[in-house]
KELUMLUM-49432 format. One record per residue (C-alpha): residue number from 1; x, y, z. Coordinates in steps of 0.25 Angstrom, whole numbers. Example, Ala and Ser with C-alpha at 12.3 -4.5 7.8 and 13.67 -1.06 7.14 Angstrom:
BEGIN
(pt 1,(49,-18,31));
(pt 2,(55,-4,29));
END
This chain:
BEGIN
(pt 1,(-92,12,43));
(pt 2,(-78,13,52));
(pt 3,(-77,4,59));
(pt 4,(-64,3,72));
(pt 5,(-60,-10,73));
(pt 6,(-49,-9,83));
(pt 7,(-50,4,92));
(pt 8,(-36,9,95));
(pt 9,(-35,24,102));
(pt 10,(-20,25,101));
(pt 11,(-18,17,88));
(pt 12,(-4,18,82));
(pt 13,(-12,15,66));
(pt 14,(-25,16,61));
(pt 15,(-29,4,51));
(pt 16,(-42,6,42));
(pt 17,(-48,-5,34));
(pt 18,(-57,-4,23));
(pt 19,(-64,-16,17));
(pt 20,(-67,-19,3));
(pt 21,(-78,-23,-8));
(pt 22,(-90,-31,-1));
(pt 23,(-96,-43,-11));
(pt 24,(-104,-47,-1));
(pt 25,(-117,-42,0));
(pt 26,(-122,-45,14));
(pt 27,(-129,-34,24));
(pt 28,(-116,-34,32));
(pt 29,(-107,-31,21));
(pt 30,(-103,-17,23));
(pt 31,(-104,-18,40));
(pt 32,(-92,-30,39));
(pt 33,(-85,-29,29));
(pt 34,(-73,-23,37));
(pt 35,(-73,-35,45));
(pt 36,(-74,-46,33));
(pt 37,(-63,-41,27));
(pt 38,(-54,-38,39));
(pt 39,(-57,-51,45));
(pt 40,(-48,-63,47));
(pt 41,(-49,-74,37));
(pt 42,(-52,-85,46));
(pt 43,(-61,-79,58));
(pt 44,(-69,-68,60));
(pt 45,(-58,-56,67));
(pt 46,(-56,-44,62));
(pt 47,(-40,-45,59));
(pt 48,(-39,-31,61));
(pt 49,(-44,-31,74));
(pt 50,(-37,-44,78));
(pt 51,(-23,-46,70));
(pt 52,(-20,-33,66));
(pt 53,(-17,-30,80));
(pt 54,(-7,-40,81));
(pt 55,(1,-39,68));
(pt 56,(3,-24,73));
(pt 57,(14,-28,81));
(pt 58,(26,-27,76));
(pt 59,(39,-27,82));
(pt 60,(33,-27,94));
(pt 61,(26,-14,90));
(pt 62,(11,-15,91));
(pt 63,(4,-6,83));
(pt 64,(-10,-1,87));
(pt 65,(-19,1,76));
(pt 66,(-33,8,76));
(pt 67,(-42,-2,64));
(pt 68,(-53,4,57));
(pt 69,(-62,-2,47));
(pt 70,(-72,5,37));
(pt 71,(-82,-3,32));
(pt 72,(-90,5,19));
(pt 73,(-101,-1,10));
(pt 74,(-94,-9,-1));
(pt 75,(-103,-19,-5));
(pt 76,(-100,-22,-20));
(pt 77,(-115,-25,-23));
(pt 78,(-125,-14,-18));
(pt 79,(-138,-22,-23));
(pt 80,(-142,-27,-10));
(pt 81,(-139,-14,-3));
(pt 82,(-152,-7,2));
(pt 83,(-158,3,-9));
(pt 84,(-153,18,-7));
(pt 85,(-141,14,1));
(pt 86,(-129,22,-6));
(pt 87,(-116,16,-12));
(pt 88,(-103,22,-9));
(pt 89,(-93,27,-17));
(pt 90,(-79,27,-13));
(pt 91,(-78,43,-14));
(pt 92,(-90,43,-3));
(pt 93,(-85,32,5));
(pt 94,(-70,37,6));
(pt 95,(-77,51,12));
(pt 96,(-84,45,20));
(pt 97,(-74,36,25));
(pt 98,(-65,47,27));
(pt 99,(-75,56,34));
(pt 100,(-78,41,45));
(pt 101,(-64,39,46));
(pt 102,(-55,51,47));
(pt 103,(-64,64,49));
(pt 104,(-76,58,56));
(pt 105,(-75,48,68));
(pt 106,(-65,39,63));
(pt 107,(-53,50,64));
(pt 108,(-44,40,56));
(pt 109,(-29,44,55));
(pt 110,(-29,57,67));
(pt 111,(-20,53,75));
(pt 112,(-6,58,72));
(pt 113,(3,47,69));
(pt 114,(-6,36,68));
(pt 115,(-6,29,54));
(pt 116,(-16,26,46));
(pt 117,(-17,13,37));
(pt 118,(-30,10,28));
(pt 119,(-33,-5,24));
(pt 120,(-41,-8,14));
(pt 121,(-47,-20,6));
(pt 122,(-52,-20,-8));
(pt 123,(-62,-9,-11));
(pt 124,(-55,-4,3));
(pt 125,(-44,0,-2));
(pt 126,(-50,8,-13));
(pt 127,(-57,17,-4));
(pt 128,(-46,17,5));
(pt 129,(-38,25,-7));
(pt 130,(-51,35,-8));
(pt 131,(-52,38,4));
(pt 132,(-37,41,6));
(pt 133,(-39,51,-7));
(pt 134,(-51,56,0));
(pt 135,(-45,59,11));
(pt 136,(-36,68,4));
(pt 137,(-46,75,-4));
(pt 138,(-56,79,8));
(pt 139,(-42,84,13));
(pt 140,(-40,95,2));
(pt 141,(-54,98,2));
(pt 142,(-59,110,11));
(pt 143,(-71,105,17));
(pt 144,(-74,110,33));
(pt 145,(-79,97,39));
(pt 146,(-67,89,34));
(pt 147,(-57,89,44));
(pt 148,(-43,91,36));
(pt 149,(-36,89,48));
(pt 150,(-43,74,50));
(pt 151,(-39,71,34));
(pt 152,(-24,76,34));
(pt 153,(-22,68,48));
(pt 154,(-29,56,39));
(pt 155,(-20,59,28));
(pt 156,(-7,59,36));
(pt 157,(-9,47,46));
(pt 158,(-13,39,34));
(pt 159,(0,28,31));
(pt 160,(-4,15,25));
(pt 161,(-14,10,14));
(pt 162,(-17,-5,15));
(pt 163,(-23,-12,4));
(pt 164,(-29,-28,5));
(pt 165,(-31,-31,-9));
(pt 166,(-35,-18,-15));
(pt 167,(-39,-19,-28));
(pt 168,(-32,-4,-33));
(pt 169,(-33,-6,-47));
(pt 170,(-47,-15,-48));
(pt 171,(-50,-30,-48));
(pt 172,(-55,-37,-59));
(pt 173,(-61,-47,-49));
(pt 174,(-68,-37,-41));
(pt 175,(-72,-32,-54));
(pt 176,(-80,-43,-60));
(pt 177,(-86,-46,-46));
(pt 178,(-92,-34,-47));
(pt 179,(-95,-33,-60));
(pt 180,(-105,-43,-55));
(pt 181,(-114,-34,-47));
(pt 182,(-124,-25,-54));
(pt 183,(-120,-14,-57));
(pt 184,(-132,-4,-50));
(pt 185,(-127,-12,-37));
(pt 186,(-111,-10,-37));
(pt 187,(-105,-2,-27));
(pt 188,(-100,11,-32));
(pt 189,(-85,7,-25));
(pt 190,(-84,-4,-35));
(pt 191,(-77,1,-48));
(pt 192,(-66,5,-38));
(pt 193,(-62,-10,-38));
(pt 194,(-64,-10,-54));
(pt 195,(-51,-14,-63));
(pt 196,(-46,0,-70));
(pt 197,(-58,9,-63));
(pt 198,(-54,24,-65));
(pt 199,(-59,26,-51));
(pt 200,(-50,17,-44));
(pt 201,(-38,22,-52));
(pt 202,(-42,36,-48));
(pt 203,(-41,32,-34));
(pt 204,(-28,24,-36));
(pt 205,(-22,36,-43));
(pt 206,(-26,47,-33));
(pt 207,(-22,36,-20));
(pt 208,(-8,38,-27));
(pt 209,(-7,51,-30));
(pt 210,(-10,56,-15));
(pt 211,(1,44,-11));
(pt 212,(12,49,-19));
(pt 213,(10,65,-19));
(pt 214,(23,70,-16));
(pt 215,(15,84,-12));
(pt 216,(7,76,-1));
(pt 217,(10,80,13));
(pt 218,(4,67,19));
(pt 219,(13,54,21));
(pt 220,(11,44,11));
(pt 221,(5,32,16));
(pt 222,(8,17,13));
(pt 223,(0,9,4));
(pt 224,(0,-8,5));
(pt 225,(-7,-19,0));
(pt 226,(-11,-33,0));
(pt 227,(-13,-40,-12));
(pt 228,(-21,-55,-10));
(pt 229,(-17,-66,-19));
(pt 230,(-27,-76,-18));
(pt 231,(-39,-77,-27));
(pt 232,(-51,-73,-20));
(pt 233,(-64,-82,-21));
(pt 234,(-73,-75,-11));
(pt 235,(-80,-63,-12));
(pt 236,(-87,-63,-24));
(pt 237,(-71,-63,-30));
(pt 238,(-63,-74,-38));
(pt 239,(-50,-72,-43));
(pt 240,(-38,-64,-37));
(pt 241,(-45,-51,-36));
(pt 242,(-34,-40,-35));
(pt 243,(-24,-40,-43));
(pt 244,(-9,-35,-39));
(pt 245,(-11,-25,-50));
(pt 246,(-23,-19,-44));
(pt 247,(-17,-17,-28));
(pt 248,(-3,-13,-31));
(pt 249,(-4,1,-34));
(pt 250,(-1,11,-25));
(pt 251,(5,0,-16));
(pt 252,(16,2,-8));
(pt 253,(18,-13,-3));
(pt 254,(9,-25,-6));
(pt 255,(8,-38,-1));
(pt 256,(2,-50,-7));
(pt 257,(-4,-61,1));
(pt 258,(-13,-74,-2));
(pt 259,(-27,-71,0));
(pt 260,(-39,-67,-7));
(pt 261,(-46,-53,-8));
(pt 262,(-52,-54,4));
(pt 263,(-44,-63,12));
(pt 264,(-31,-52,11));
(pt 265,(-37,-44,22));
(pt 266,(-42,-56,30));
(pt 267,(-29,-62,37));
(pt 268,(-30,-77,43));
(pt 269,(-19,-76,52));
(pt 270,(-10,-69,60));
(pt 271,(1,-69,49));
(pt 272,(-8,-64,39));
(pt 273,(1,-55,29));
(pt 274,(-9,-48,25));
(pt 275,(-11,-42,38));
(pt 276,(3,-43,43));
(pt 277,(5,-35,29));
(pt 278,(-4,-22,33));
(pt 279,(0,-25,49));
(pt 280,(17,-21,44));
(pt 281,(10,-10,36));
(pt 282,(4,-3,47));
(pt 283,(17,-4,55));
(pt 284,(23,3,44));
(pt 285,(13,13,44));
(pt 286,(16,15,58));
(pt 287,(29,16,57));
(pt 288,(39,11,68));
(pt 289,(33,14,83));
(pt 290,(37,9,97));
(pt 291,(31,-1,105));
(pt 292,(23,11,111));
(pt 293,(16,15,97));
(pt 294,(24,26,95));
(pt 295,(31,31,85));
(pt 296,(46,25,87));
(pt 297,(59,35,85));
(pt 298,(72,32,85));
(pt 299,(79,36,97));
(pt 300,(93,43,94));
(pt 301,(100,29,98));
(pt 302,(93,23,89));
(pt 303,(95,32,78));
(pt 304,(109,31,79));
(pt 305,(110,17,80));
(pt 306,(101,17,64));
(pt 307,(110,28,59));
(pt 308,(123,19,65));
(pt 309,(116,6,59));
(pt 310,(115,14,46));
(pt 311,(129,17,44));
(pt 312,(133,4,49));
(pt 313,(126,0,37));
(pt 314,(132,9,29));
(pt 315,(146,6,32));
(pt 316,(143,-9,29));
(pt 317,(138,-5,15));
(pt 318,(150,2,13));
(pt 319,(161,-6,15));
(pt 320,(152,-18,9));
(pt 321,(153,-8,-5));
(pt 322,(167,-5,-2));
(pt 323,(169,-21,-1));
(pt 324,(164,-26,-14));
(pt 325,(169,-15,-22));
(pt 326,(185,-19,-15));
(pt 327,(181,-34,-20));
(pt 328,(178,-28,-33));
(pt 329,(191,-22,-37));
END
């Protein structure tokens, strides 16, 4: 399920969020899951719908973002799930996610110009790295109802990987929680969150290898994480869950903060710098634009004056060489 959390028909970014492992097991656990783990800490607001807004302007440049949110079955435990009912596995999901968002009604990342950023939490983030590697492969395969044209545009468009506390490498927390559920009833995502599972480093290793081909024709795209602090005691968790081993690779820039696993991505104020943290990132993503949204070039005045400033610079750095080396001798 997609669902469009803030509707924007001119939007300057597209933000998609992915939620992560559900230990609880109530009826509503897949329909809500998006909105308990977006949610501010102390009320009941969706903070994507609510801050995000706000912490989008920057320098007097207010950034409009379109914010979707997927919400797929991951329950952990499938033993109270109704007989007959079929668990997922993450190279079914990302298709079929690909298929909603991109080439179906979503239309994800087709408008020229307009980033892309995908955020996700926990298991999220996984699938977020399976279904960029999806993308690429329905890409190279010749199959009529795929719209080629839909994935390329994807594939461009695509900027920033945000990561709230992912656990790349396994968790040996989430792994003796779920050693605790019977086996028959696990869900078949679950070994991705496993320490040293040959599946996850398959995914690792081919999310880096599409990053750092130097054949590719696409622009690389930034990669960002948040790494909690805190102990977590909630959940069906206790201890510190991830690891810094387990997010940092592939990271480009990381940022830790104190919380736990799940309050990483549930801010409680306005200065939250965790959200602050993916708000800058999206700018970035952007890239600099005028108060008008649009892309922002120098004028020729303007270029002078940098390439004026430049040499100014230059000079200085000169004579400050030339300086120490006459008190030298």
């Amino acid at each position: 399920m997609v669902y469009e959390l803030v509707k924007e028909p001119h939007p300057d970014v597209e933000v998609v969020l992915f939620h992560g492992l559900q230990l609880d097991q109530s009826a509503r656990t897949c329909a809500d899951a998006y909105w308990r783990t977006w949610k501010m800490r102390n009320d009941e607001d969706c903070w994507l719908e609510t801050l995000l807004p706000k912490l989008l302007l920057k320098d007097q440049v207010q950034l409009k973002a379109r914010v979707l949110s997927v919400s797929y079955e991951a329950r952990a435990d499938f033993s109270r799930v109704r007989e007959g009912k079929e668990i997922t596995d993450e190279y079914i999901l990302a298709e079929s996610l690909v298929r909603e968002l991109v080439l179906s009604t979503g239309e994800l990342g087709q408008k020229a110009g307009v980033p892309v950023v995908l955020v996700g939490h926990d298991l999220g983030g996984i699938l977020i790295k399976e279904l960029v590697m999806t993308v690429e492969k329905m890409e190279a395969l010749r199959i009529e109802d795929w719209d080629k044209k839909k994935l390329g545009m994807f594939s461009k468009n695509l900027k920033l990987v945000f990561f709230y506390a992912v656990p790349q490498s396994g968790s040996k927390v989430i792994e003796e929680t779920i050693a605790k559920i019977p086996e028959n009833s696990r869900h078949k995502m679950l070994p991705l969150m496993k320490v040293l599972n040959k599946e996850t480093a398959r995914i690792n290793q081919s999310f880096q290898q599409y990053r750092q081909c130097p054949d590719s024709h696409r622009p690389k795209f930034q990669v960002a994480a948040v790494l909690p602090a805190s102990e977590t005691s909630q959940g069906g968790y206790n201890g510190q869950v991830i690891p810094e081993a387990s997010i940092r690779p592939g990271v480009d820039s990381l940022l830790t903060v104190k919380a736990d696993h799940f309050q990483v991505c549930q801010p409680e104020a306005y200065h939250s710098s965790s959200a602050q943290f993916l708000a800058d990132k999206i700018h970035e993503a952007v890239g600099s634009k005028d108060s008008y949204g649009r892309n922002r070039t120098l004028s020729a005045s303007e270029h002078e004056k940098g390439k004026q400033q430049s040499r100014n610079e230059l000079q200085a750095q000169y004579n400050s060489t030339i300086s120490q080396a006459s008190s030298r001798q």
